[in-house]
C-alpha positions in Angstrom: -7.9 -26.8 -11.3 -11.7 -27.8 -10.2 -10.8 -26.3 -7.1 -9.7 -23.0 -8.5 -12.4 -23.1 -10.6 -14.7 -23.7 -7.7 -13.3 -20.6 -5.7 -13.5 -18.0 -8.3 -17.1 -18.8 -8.6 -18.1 -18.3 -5.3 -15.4 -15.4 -5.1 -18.0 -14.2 -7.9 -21.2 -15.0 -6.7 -19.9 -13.7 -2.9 -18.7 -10.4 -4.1 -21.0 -9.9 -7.0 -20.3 -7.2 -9.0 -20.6 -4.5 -7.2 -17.9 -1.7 -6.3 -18.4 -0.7 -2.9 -16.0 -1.6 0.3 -16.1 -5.5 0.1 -17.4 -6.9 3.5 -15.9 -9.6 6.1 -16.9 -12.6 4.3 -15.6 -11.4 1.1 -13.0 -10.0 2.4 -11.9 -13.4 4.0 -12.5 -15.2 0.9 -10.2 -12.9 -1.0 -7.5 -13.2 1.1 -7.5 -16.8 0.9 -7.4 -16.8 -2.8 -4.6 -14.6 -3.1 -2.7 -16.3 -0.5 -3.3 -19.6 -1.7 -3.9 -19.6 -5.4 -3.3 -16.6 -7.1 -0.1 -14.6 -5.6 3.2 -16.7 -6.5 6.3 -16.4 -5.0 5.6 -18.6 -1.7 8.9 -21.0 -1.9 11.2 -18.1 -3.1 13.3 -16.7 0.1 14.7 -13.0 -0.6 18.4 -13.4 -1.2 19.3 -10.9 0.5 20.4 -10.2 4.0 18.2 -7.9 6.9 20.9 -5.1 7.0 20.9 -2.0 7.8 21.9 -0.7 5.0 19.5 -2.7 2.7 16.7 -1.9 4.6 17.6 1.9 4.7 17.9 1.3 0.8 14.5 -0.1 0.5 13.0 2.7 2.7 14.4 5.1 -0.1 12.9 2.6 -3.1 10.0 2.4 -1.9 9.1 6.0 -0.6 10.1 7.1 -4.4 8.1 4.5 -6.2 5.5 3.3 -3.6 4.8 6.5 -0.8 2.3 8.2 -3.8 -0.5 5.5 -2.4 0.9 3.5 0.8 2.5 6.8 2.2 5.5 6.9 3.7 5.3 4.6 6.7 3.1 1.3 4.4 -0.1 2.9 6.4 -1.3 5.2 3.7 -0.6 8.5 6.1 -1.1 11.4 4.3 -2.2 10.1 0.9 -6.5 11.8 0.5 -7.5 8.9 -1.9 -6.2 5.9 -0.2 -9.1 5.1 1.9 -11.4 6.0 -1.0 -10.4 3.6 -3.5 -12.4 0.6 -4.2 -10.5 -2.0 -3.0 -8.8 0.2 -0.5 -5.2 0.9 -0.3 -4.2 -1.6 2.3 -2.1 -1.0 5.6 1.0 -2.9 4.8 1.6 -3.1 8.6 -1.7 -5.7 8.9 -1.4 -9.3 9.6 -2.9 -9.8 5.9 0.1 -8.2 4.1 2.5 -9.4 6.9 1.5 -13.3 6.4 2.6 -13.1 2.7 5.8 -14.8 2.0 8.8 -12.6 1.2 8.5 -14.4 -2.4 5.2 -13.6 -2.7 5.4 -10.0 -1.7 8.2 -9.6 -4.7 5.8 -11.3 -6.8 3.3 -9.0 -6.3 5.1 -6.1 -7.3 6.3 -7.6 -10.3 2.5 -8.6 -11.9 0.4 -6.6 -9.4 -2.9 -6.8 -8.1 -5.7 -6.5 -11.0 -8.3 -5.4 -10.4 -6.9 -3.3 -7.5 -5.1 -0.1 -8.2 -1.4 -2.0 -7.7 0.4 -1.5 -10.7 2.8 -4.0 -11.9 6.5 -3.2 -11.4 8.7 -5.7 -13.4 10.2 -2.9 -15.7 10.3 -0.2 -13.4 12.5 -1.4 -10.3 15.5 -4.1 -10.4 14.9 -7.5 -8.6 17.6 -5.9 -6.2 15.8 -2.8 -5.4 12.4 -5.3 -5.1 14.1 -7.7 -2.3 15.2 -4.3 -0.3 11.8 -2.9 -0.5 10.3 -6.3 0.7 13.1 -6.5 3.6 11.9 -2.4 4.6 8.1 -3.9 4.4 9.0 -6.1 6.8 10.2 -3.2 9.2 7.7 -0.9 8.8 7.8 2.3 11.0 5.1 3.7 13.1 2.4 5.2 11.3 2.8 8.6 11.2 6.1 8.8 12.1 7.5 9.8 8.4 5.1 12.4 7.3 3.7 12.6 4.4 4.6 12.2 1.2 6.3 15.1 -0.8 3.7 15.2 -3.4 1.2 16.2 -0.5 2.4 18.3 1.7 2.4 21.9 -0.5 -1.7 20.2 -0.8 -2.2 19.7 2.6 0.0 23.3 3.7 -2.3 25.3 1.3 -5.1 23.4 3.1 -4.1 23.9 6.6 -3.4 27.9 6.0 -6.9 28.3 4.4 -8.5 26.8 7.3 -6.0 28.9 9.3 -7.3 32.0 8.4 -11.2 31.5 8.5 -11.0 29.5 11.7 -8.2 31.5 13.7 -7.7 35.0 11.3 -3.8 35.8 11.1 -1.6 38.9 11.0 -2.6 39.7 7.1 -6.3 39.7 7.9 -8.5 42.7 7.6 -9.5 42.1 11.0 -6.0 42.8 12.7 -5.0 46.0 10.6 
């Protein structure tokens, strides 16, 4: 306990209060507190087996429940906030995420990550549904390789025609007729 006690002070004193993009050191320190201390889960194996099937299941889990802030493919593609949020969404392709037990990574969606933006998802997804999105975390696609998430694309469309026609002009222009 005097240890724990010990770390969240200089946790505290490292990262003051602030709200910006935390740095190296604090970053560091961080990870070592939620992989040590604060994230449970580490002795708990998933129960259930790598197939393809479960993975494909978890894919489908977690693009409905998870793709809004980690995108499709775990590396935020195609979601405008993610790198803007304070702590960042992370890339769940990075040795960081990747070094977290299987138990811990199912922990973490149950309770989430306070103060981070990582909601807690005990009520909202089965322990089943859980253990497929942590095996589909664990095979991660390339980034990019998805898309983007639904909720984005009639954004980024609207976006990408606007530009479209100040940059390039196009048949419905005044300038072509």
């Amino acid at each position: 306990m005097r240890t724990t006690s010990l770390l969240a002070c200089v946790l505290l004193w490292t990262c003051g209060c602030g709200v910006s993009k935390p740095g190296k050191a604090e970053s560091t320190i961080a990870n070592e507190v939620k992989h040590k201390m604060t994230v449970g889960g580490k002795g708990i194996p998933n129960p259930l087996p790598a197939t393809d099937e479960n993975v494909a299941e978890g894919r489908e889990h977690f693009g409905h429940h998870c793709g809004i802030c980690h995108g499709l493919d775990g590396q935020s593609t195609g979601v405008p906030f993610a790198a803007h949020m304070s702590p960042p969404v992370p890339d769940l392709t990075s040795k960081d995420v990747q070094e977290y037990a299987d138990g811990q990574l199912k922990w973490i969606m149950d309770n989430g990550i306070n103060p981070s933006g990582m909601p807690a998802w005990k009520e909202g997804l089965t322990d089943e549904e859980k253990w497929k999105i942590v095996l589909y975390l664990r095979r991660l696609p390339p980034k990019g390789s998805l898309g983007i998430p639904d909720v984005y694309k009639e954004e980024q469309e609207q976006h990408e025609h606007t530009h479209g026609q100040h940059s390039h002009g196009d048949a419905h222009s005044p300038s072509h007729h």
